[in-house]
C-alpha positions in Angstrom: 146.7 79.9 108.7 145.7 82.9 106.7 147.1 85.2 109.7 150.1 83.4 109.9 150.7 84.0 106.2 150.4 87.3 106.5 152.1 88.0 109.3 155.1 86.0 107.5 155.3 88.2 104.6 155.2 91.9 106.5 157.9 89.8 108.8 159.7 89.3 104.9 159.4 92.9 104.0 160.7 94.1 107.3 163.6 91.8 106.8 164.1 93.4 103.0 164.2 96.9 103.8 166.9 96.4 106.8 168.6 93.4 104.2 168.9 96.2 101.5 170.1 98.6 103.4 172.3 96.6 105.2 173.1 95.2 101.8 174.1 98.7 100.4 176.3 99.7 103.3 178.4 96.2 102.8 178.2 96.6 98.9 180.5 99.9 99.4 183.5 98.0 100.8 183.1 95.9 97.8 186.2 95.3 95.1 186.2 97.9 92.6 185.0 94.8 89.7 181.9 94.5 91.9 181.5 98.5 91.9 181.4 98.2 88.0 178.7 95.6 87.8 175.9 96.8 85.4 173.5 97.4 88.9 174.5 100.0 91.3 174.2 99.3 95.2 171.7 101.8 95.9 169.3 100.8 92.9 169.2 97.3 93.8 168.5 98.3 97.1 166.0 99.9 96.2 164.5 98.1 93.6 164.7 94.9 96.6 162.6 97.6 98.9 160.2 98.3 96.0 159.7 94.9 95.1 158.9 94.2 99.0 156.6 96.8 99.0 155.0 95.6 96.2 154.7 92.2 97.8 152.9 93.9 100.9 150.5 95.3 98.9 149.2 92.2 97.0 149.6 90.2 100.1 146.8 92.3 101.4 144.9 92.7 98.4 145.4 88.6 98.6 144.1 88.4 102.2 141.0 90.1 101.7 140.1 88.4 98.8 140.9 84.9 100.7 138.5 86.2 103.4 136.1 86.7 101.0 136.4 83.0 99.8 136.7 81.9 103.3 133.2 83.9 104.3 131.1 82.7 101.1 132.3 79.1 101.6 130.9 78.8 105.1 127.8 80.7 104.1 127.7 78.1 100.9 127.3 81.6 99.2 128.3 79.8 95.6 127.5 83.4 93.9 130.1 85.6 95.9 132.4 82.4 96.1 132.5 82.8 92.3 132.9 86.8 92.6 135.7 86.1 95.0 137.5 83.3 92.9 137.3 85.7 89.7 139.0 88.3 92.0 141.8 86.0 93.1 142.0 85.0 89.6 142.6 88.8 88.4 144.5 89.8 91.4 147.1 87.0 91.2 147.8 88.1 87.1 148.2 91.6 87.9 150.8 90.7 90.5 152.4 88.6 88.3 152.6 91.2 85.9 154.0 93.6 88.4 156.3 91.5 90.1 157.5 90.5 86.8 158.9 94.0 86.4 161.5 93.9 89.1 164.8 92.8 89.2 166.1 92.3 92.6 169.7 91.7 94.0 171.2 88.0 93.7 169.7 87.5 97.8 166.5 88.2 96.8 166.1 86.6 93.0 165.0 83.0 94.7 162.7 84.6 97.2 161.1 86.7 94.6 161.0 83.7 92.3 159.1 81.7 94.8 156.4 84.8 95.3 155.6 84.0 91.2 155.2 80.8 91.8 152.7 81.3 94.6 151.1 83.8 92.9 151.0 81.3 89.9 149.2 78.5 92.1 146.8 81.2 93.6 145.7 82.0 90.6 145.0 78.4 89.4 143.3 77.9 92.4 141.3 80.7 91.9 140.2 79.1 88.4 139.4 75.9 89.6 137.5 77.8 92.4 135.3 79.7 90.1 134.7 76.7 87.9 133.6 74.5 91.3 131.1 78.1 92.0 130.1 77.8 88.9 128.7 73.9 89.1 127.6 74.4 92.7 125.5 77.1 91.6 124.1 75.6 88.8 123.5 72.0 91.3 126.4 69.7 88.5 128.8 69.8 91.7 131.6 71.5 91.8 134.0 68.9 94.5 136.1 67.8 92.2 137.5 71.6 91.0 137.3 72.2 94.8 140.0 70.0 95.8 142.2 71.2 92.4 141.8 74.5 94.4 142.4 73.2 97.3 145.8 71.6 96.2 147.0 74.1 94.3 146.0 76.5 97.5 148.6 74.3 99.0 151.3 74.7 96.8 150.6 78.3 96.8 151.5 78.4 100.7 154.2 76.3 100.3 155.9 78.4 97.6 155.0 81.4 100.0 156.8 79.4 103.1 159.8 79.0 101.5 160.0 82.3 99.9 160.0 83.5 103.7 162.8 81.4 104.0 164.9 82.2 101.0 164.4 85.5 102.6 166.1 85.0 105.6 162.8 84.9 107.7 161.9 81.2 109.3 
């Protein structure tokens, strides 16, 4: 599932960079109203190539960390499951905070909206993931924040699906 994600969203960046440019070159035959918008063709391509970019990157950072989960979970590793959690946990706000500084063309704004919201359930899942390390370590449990961070793992995928799809890429 992890790989399919992935996959998906370097499919979803391929599929900006040709949408913006693609996007740019139909832009031009545009009335001159549209030409006078407050956002010129060729930034909002390029902000829509940045922001994909940007997306790549934290998708990988996001993997790895995942993997890290994933491998100190079957190894019932509780203190590198909680090492791994806080990562997902910091790496989820900072791409928040990055994605946060683009503004993308109107085909992009729901897509990129969806990416916040997954990164918005990732994160929550990291938090109830480090609380359930947290308790398994310490032997009080732990199940009951697992299966938070399970469902809000969910979500997380979901919002990730249908940003795929918002993005022209099914």
């Amino acid at each position: 599932m992890k790989k399919y994600i992935y996959f998906t969203f370097f499919v979803l960046l391929f599929a900006l960079v040709i949408g913006a440019f693609a996007g740019s070159q139909n832009d031009g035959n545009a009335s001159q109203a549209q030409q006078d918008s407050s956002q010129n063709p060729l930034k909002s391509a390029y902000q829509d190539i940045t922001w994909g970019a940007n997306v790549q990157k934290h998708l990988k950072i996001l993997k790895a960390d995942l993997e890290g989960v994933s491998d100190a979970a079957n190894n019932s590793d509780y203190i590198m499951l909680a090492v791994y959690a806080q990562n997902i946990v910091n790496d989820t706000q900072i791409a928040i905070q990055e994605n946060d500084q683009y503004t993308v063309s109107s085909k992009l704004q729901d897509a990129q909206n969806e990416w916040r919201a997954a990164l918005q359930d990732y994160n929550s899942a990291g938090q109830f993931l480090l609380q359930g390390a947290n308790e398994a370590k310490n032997g009080t449990g732990g199940i009951e924040n697992f299966q938070k961070a399970r469902t809000f793992s969910d979500s997380g995928t979901d919002h990730l699906m249908n940003a795929s799809e918002l993005a022209g890429i099914s």
